[in-house]
C-alpha positions as YAML, in Angstrom:
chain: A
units: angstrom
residues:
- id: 1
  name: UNK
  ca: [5.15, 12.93, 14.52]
- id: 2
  name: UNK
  ca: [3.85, 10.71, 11.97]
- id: 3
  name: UNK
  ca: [2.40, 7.47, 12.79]
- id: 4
  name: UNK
  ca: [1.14, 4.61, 10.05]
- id: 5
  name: UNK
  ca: [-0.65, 1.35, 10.70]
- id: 6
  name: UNK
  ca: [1.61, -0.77, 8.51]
- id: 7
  name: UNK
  ca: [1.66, -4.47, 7.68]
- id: 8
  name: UNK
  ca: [4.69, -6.77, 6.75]
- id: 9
  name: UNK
  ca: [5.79, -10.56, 7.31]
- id: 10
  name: UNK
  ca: [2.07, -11.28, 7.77]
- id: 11
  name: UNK
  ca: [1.56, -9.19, 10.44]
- id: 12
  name: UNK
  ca: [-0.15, -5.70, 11.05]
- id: 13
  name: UNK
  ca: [1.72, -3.16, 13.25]
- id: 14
  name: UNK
  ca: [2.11, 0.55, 14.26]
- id: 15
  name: UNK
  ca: [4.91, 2.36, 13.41]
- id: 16
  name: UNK
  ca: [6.69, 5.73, 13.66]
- id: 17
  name: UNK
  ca: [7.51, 7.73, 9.86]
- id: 18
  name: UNK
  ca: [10.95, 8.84, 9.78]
- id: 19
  name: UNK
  ca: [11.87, 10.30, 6.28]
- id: 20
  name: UNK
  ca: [11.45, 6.73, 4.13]
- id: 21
  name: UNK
  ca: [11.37, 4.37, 6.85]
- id: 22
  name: UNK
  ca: [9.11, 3.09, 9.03]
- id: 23
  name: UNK
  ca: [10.03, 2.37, 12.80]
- id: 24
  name: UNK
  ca: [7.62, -0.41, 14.48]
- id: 25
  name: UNK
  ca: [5.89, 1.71, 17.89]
- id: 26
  name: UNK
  ca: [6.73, -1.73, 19.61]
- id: 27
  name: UNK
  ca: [3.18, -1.79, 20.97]
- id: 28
  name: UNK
  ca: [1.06, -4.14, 21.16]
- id: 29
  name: UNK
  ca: [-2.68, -3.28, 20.03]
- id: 30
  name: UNK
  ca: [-3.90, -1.16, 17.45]
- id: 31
  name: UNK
  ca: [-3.66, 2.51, 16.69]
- id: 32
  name: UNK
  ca: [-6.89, 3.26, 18.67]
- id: 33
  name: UNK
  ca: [-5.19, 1.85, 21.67]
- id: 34
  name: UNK
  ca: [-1.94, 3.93, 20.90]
- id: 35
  name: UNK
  ca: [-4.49, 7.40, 20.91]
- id: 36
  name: UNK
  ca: [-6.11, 6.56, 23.51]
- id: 37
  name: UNK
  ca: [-2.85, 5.36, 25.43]
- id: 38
  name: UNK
  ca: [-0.73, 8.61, 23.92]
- id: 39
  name: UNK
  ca: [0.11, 10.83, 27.14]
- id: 40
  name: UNK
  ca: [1.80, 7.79, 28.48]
- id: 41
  name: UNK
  ca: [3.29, 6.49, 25.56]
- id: 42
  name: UNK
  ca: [4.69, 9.71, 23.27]
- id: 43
  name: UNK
  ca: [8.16, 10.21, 25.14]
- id: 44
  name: UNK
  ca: [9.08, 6.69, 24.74]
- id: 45
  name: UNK
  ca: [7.89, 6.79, 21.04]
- id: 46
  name: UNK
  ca: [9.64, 9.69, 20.17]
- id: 47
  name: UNK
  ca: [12.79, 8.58, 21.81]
- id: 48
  name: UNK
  ca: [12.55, 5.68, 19.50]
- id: 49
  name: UNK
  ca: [11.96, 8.34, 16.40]
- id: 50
  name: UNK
  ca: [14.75, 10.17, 17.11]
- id: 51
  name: UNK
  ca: [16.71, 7.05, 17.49]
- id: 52
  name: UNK
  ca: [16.36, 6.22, 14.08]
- id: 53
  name: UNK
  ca: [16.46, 2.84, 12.78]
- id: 54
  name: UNK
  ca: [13.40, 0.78, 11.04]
- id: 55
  name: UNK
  ca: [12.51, -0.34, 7.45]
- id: 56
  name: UNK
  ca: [12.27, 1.36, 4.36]
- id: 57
  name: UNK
  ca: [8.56, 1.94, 3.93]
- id: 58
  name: UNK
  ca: [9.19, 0.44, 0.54]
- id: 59
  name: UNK
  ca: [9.20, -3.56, 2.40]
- id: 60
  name: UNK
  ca: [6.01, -2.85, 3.62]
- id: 61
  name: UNK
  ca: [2.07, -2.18, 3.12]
- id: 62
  name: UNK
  ca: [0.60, 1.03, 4.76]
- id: 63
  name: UNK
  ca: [-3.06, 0.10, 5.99]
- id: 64
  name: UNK
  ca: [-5.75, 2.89, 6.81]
- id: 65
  name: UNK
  ca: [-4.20, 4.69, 9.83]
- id: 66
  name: UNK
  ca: [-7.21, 3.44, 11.88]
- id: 67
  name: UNK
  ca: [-8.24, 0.16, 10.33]
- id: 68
  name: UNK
  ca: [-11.96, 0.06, 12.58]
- id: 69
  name: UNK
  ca: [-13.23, 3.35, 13.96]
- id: 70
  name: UNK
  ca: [-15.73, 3.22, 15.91]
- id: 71
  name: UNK
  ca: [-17.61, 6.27, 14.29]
- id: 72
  name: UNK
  ca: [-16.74, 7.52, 10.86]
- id: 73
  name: UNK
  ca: [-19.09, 10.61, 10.41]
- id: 74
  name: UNK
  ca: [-18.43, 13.21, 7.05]
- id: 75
  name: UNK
  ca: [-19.77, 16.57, 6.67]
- id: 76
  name: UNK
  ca: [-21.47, 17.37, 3.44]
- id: 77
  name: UNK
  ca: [-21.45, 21.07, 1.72]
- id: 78
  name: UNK
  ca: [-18.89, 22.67, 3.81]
- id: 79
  name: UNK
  ca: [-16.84, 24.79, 0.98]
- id: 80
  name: UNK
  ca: [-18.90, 27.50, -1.10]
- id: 81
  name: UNK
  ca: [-17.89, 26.67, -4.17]
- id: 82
  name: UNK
  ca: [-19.00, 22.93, -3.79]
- id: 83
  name: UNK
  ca: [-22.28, 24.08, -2.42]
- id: 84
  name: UNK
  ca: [-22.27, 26.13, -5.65]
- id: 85
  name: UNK
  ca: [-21.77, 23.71, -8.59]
- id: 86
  name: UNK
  ca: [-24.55, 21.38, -6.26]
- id: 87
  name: UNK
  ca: [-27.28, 24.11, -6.62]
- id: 88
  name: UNK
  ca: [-28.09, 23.95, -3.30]
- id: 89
  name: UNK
  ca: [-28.03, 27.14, -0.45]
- id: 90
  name: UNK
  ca: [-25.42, 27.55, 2.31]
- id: 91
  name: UNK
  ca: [-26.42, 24.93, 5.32]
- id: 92
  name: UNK
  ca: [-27.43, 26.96, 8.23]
- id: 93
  name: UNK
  ca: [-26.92, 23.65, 10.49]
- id: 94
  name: UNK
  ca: [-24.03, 21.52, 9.49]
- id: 95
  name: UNK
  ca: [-25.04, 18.45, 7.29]
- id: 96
  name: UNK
  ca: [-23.93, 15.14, 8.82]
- id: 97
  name: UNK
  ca: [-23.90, 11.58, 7.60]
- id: 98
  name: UNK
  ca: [-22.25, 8.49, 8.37]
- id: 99
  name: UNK
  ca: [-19.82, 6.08, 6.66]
- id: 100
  name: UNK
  ca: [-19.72, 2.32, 7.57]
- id: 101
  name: UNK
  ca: [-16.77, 0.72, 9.20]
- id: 102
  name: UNK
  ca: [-16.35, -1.70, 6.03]
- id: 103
  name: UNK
  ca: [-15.62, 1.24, 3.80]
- id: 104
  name: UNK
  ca: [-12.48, 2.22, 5.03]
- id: 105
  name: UNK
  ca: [-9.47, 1.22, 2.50]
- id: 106
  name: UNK
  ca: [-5.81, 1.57, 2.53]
- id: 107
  name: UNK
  ca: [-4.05, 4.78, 1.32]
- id: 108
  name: UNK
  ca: [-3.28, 2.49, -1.72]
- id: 109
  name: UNK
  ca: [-5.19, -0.12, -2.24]
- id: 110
  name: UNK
  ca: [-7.88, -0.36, -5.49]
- id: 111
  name: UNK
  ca: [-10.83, 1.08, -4.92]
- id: 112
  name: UNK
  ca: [-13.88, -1.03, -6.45]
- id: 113
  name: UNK
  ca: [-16.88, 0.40, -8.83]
- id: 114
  name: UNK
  ca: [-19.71, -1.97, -7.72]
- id: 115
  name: UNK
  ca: [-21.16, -4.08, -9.64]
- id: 116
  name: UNK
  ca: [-24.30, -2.68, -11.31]
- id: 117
  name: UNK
  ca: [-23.35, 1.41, -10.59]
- id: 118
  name: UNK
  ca: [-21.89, 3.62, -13.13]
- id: 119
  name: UNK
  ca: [-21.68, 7.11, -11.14]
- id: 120
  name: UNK
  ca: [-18.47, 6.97, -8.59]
- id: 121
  name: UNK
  ca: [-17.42, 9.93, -7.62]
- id: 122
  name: UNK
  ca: [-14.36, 11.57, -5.79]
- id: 123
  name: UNK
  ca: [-13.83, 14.14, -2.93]
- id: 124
  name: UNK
  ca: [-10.79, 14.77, -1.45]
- id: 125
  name: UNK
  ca: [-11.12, 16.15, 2.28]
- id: 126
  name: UNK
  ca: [-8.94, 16.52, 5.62]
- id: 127
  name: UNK
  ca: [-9.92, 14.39, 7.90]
- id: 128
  name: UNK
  ca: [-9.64, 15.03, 11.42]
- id: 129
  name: UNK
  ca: [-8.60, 12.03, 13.94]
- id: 130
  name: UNK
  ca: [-10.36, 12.28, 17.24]
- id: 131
  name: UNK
  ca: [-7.77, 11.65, 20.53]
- id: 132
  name: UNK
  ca: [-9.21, 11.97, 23.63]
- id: 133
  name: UNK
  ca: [-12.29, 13.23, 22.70]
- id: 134
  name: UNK
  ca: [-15.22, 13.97, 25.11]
- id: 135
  name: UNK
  ca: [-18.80, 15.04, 24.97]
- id: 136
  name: UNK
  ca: [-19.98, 19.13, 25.04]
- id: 137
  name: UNK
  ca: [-16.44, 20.26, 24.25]
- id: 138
  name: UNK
  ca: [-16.81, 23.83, 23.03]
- id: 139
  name: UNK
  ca: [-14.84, 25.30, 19.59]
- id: 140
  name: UNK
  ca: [-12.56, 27.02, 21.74]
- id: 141
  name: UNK
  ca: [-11.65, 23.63, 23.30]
- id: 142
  name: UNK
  ca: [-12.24, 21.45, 20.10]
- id: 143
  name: UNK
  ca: [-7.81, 21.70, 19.09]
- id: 144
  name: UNK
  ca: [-7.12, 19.45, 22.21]
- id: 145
  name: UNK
  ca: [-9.69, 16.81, 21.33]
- id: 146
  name: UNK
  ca: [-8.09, 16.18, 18.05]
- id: 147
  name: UNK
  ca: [-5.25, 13.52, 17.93]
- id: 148
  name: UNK
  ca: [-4.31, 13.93, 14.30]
- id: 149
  name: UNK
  ca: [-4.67, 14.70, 10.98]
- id: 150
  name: UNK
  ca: [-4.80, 12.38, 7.64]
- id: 151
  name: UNK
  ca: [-5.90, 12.45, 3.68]
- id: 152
  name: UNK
  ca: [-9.47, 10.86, 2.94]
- id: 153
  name: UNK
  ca: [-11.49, 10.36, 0.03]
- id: 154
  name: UNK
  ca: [-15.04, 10.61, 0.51]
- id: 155
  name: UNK
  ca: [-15.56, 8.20, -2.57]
- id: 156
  name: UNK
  ca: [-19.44, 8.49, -3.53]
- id: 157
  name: UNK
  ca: [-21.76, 6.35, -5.40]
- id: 158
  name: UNK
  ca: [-24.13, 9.42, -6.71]
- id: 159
  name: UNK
  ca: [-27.49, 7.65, -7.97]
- id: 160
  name: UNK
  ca: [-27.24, 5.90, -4.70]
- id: 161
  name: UNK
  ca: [-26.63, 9.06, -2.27]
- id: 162
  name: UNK
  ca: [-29.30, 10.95, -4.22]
- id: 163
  name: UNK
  ca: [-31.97, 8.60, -4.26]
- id: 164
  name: UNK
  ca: [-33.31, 9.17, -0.76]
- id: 165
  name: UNK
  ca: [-32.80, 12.00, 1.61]
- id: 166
  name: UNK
  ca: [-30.65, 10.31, 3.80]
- id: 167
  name: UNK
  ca: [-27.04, 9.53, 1.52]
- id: 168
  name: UNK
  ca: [-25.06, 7.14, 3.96]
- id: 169
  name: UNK
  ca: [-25.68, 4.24, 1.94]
- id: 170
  name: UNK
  ca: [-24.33, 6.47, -1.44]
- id: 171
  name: UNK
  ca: [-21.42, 6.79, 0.66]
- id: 172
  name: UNK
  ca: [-21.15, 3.20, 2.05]
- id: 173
  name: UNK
  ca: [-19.98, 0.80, -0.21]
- id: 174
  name: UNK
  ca: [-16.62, -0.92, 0.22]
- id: 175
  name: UNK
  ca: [-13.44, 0.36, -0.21]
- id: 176
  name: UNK
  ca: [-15.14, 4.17, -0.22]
- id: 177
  name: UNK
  ca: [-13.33, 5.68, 2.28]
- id: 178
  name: UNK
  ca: [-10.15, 5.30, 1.56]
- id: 179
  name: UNK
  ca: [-7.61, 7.59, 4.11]
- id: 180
  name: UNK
  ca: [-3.55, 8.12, 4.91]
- id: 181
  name: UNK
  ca: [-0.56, 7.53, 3.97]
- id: 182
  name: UNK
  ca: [-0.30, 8.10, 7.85]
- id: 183
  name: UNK
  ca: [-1.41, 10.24, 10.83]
- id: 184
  name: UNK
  ca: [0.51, 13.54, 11.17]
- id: 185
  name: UNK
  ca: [-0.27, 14.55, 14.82]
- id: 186
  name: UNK
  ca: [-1.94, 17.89, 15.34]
- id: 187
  name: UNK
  ca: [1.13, 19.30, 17.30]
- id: 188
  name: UNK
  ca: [2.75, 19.29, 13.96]
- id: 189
  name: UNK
  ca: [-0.47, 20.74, 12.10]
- id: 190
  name: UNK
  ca: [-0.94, 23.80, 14.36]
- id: 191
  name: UNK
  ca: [-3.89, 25.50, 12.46]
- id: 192
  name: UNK
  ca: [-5.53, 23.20, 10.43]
- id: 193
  name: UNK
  ca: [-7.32, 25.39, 8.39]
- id: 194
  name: UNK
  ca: [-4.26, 26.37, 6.05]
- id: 195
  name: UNK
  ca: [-3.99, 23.80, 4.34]
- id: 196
  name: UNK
  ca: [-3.60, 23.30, 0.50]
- id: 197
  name: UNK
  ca: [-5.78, 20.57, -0.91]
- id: 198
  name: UNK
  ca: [-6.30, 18.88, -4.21]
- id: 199
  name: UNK
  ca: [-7.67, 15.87, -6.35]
- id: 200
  name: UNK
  ca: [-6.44, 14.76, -9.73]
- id: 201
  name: UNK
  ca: [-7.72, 11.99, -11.99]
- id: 202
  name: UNK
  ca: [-5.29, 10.67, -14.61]
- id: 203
  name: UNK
  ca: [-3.23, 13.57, -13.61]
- id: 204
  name: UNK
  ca: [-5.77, 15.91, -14.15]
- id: 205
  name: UNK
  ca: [-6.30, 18.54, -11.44]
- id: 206
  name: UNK
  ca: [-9.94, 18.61, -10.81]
- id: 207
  name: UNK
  ca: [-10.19, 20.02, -7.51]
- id: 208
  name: UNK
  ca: [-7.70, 22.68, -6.03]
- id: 209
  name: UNK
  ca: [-8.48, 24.57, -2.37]
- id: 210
  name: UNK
  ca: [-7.50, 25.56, 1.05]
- id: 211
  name: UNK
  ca: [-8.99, 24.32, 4.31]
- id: 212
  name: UNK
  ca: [-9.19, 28.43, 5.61]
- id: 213
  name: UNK
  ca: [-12.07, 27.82, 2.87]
- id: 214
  name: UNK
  ca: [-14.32, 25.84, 5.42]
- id: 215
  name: UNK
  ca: [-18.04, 26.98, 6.06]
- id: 216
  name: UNK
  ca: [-17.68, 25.21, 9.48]
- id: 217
  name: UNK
  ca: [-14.20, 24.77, 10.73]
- id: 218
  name: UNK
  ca: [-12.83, 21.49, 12.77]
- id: 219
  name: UNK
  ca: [-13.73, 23.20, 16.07]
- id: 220
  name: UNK
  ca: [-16.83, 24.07, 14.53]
- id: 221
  name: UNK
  ca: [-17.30, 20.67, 13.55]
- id: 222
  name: UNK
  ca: [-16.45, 19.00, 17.22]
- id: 223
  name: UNK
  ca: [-18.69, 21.03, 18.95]
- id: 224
  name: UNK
  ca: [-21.57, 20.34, 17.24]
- id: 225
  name: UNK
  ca: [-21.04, 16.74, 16.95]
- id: 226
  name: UNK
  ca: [-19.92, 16.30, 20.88]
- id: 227
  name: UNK
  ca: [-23.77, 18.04, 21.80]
- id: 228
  name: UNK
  ca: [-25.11, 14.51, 21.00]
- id: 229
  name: UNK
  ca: [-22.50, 11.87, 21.27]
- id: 230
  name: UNK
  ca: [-19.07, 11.10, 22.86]
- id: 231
  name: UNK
  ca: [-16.32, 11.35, 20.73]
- id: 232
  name: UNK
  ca: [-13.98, 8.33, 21.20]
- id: 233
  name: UNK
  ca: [-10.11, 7.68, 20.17]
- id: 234
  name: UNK
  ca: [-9.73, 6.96, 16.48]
- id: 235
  name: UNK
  ca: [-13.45, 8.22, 15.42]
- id: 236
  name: UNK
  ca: [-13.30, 9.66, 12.37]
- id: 237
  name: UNK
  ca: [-14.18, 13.10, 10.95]
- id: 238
  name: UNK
  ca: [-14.53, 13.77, 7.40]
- id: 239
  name: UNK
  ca: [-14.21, 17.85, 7.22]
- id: 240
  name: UNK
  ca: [-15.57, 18.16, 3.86]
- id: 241
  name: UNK
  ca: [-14.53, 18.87, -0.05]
- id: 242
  name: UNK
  ca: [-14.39, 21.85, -2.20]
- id: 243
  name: UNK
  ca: [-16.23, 21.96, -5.64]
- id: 244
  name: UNK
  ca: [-14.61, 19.96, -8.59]
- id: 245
  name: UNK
  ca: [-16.37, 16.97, -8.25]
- id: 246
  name: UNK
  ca: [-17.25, 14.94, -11.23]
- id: 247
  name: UNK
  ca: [-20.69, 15.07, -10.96]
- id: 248
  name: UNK
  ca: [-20.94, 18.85, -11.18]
- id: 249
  name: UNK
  ca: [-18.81, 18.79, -14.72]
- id: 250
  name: UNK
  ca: [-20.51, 18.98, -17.77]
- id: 251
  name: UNK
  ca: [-20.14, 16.85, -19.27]
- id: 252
  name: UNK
  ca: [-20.18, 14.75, -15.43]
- id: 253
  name: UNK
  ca: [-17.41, 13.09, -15.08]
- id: 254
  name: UNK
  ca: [-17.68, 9.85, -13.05]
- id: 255
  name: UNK
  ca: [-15.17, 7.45, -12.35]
- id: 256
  name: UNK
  ca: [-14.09, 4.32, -14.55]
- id: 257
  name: UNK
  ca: [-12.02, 1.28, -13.98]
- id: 258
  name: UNK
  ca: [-8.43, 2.16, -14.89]
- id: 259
  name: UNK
  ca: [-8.66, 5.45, -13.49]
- id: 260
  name: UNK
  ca: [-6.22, 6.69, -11.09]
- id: 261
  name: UNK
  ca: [-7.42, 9.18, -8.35]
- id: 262
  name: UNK
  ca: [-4.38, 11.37, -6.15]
- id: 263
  name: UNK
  ca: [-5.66, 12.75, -3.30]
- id: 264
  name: UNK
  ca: [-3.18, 15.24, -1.59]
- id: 265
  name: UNK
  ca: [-2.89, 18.15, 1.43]
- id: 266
  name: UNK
  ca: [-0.27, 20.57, 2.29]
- id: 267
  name: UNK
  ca: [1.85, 19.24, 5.25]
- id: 268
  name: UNK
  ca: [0.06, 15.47, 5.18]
- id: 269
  name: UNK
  ca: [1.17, 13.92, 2.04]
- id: 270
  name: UNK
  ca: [-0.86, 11.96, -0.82]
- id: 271
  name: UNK
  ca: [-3.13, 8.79, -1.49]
- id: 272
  name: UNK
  ca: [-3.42, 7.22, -4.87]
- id: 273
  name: UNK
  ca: [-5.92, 4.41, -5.66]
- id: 274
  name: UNK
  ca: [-6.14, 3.01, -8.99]
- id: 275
  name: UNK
  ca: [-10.51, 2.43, -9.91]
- id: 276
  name: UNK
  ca: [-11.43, -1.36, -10.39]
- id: 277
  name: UNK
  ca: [-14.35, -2.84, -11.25]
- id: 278
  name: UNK
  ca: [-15.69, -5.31, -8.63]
- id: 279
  name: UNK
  ca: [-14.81, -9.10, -9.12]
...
């Protein structure tokens, strides 16, 4: 199934995908309470997708899929030939940092260039969608703690990530996380590690992978994050991007206003922001 935070007639809703039309849950609350609620509510909501019905996703605006996660955590060189064009040796511990709530954006909407920076930077990734989550869940468990699956782009600020050793604030600023169209839930995934993914700018592929490409898989991922903390409904995992990034071009590449950046996987479907220059 694929389900979409969605707003229309001035109100913000959840809704069921059905080909090109969107077909309102009919529940109250957000899309955390609808994971966290799921077990209960997924006969009902797929009686109402098979049903048919709705809007054509055309009369309305899809939001992020989970508008405020509580945790929004990204992995950083998880594909070899990213670690590669960044110089830097295969992690023997994963490499985890944070991205704040106020940097998630719409699968859509413009993504700014803040004022004063000059080296934005793309990366698609898969990004997982924690459901029931848990603490000490081990890989082999890790597939039933995921709810879903979506498109992100870890959009970076580079002088800012690399000025200090710790790069959450590089990978902070508003509008920098932007993720969709919508939530395709993991019974429809299966295996998420065969997944085609790619990044174009202007139309021009720049990055071009498969998730079986991983130095850490999603279970990998899950484990090691559910040693220290309980993973909630609607957290957010960012699984990580393969090389292509702007910064390892040469001549680097960064991002400008006018620019328009496609993020896309296999099996998920495609964001598109157009770059802006903040007001």
């Amino acid at each position: 199934m694929k389900l979409a935070t969605y707003s229309a007639d001035g109100q913000t809703r959840t809704g069921i995908i059905v080909g090109d039309s969107v077909i309102d849950t009919g529940i109250d609350g957000t899309m955390i309470d609808l994971i966290r609620d799921w077990n209960r509510l997924k006969p009902a909501l797929e009686a109402k997708a098979a049903a048919g019905g709705g809007v054509p996703l055309s009369a309305v605006k899809l939001e992020a899929p989970v508008q405020r996660p509580g945790k929004i955590f990204a992995i950083g060189l998880n594909y070899a030939d990213h670690i590669a064009e960044s110089k830097m040796a295969t992690p023997e511990r994963q490499v985890w940092f944070t991205k704040a709530q106020t940097s998630v954006n719409g699968p859509y909407d413009l993504i700014e260039i803040a004022k004063g920076t000059m080296t934005v930077d793309y990366e698609v990734e898969l990004v997982a969608i924690v459901g029931q989550g848990g603490k000490h869940i081990a890989a082999s468990d890790a597939s039933a703690a995921i709810f879903g699956y979506c498109v992100g782009n870890d959009v970076t600020e580079r002088m800012w990530q690399h000025a200090t050793p710790q790069w959450s604030l590089g990978k902070s600023f508003d509008t920098h996380a932007p993720m969709g169209p919508w939530i395709v839930t993991a019974d429809e995934i299966g295996d998420p590690h065969t997944l085609g993914l790619r990044c174009f700018v202007n139309g021009e592929k720049r990055q071009d992978s498969n998730t079986e490409h991983l130095v850490f898989n999603v279970w990998e991922q899950v484990e090691h994050l559910s040693v220290g903390m309980t993973l909630e409904p609607g957290d957010i995992l960012f699984t990580g991007t393969p090389g292509g990034i702007g910064a390892a071009m040469d001549p680097r590449q960064f991002l400008q206003a006018g620019d328009v950046v496609r993020c896309e996987i296999e099996r998920i479907g495609a964001i598109e922001a157009t770059m802006v220059a903040e007001g």
